[in-house]
Structures are given as C-alpha cells and as structure tokens.
C-alpha positions in Angstrom: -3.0 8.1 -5.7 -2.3 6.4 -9.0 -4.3 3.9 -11.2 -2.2 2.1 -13.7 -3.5 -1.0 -14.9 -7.0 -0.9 -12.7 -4.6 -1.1 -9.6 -4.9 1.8 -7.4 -1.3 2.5 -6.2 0.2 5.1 -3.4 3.7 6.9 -3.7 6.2 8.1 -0.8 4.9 11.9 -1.1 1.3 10.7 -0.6 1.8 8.4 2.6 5.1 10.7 4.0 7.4 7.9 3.9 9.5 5.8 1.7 7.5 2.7 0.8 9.2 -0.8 2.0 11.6 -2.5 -0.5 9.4 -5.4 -0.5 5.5 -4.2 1.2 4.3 -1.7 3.4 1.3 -1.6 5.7 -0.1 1.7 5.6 -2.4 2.3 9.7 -4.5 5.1 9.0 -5.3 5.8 13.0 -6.9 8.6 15.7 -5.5 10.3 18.9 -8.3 8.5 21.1 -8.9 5.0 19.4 -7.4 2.1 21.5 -7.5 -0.5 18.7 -5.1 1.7 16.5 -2.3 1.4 19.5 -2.6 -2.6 19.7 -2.8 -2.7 15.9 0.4 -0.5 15.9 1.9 -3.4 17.9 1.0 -5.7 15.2 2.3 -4.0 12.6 5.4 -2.7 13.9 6.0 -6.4 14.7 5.0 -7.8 11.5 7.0 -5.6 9.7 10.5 -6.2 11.8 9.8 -9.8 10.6 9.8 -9.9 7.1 12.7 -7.8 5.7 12.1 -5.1 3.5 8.6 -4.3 4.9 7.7 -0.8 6.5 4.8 -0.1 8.9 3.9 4.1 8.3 1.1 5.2 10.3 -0.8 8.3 9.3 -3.0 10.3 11.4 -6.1 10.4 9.5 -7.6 13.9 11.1 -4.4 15.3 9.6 -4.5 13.9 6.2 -8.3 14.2 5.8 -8.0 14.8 2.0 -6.2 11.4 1.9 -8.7 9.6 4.1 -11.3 10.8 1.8 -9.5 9.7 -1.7 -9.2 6.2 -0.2 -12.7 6.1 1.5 -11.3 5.5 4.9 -14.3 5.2 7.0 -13.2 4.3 10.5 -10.2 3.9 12.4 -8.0 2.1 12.5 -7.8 1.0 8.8 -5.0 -1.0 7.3 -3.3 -0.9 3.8 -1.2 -3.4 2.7 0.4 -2.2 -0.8 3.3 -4.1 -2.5 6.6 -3.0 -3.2 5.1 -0.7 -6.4 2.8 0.9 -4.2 -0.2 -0.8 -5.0 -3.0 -1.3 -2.8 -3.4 -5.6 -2.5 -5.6 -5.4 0.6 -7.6 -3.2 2.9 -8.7 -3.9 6.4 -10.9 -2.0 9.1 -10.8 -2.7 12.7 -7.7 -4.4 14.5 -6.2 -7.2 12.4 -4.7 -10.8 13.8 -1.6 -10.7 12.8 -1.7 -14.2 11.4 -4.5 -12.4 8.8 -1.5 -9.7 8.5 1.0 -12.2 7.7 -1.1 -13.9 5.2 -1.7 -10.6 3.8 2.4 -9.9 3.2 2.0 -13.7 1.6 0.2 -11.9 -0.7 2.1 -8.5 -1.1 5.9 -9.8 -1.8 4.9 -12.8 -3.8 6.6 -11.5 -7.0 
C-alpha cells in the first residue's frame, strides 16, 4: 500500500488484479460468510454498470498480511478506490447497492 498525499492508495500487485479504468471495489470475503456471496451479487452488478469499473474479491484468510495493513476486521468488507488506486471509501457488512452507487459517484468524479 501507498500513501502519497495523505491518501492511502492500492496497486494491481497488492489486490492481484488490474485496477478498473475508472474505480474498483475491492470485497475482502471468507469461505463460510453468507453476506460476502450476496454482496458479490452487488458488486459484480454494480460494476457491469458503470464502464470501466472492476469488482476483485480477495479471500482475506489468504491474504492475511493484507487484511492486517488495511485493518480489515470482519467480513465481508468493501473498498472502493478510484482509478489511481486510492482508497475513497470503506465499508463492513453487506452494502445496498444504491449506498454502492453513490459510492462510484464519488470514485470517478474527476
């Protein structure tokens, strides 16, 4: 993870995929949680609507030195970063995906 200008930011080697043109929403998710599959739903759906926005999900018992850098504390747990990489907004629990949307507003406004 980067800081430049107090903005804590996330490249393609750190999240093991390339990072949406526009936004990206990072799931951080476990093998047994229900809420991460219905939030996948979201996401993956949210992202097929707005072009050049990726959804990448990362299993956070395999990336446990990741989960600890960004203080991920339960699961599922949503990043939205912008098209630099930089974390805009953090969630825990399932999102609405009007409160996903709105966070996208927020992501690809340059």
């Amino acid at each position: 993870m980067r800081e430049r200008d107090g903005e804590a930011r996330l490249d393609a080697a750190e999240i093991g995929a390339e990072l949406g043109e526009r936004a990206t929403l990072v799931q951080f998710s476990s093998a047994f949680c229900q809420p991460c599959r219905a939030t996948r739903r979201i996401l993956t759906e949210v992202a097929g609507m707005v072009d050049g926005v990726a959804h990448v999900e990362i299993d956070a018992e395999e990336r446990l030195e990741l989960v600890r850098r960004l203080e991920v504390r339960s699961t599922p747990t949503v990043l939205v970063l912008d098209g630099h990489g930089a974390i805009v907004r953090r969630a825990a629990g399932q999102p609405r995906k009007v409160d996903v949307i709105a966070a996208l507003g927020e992501a690809v406004r340059d």
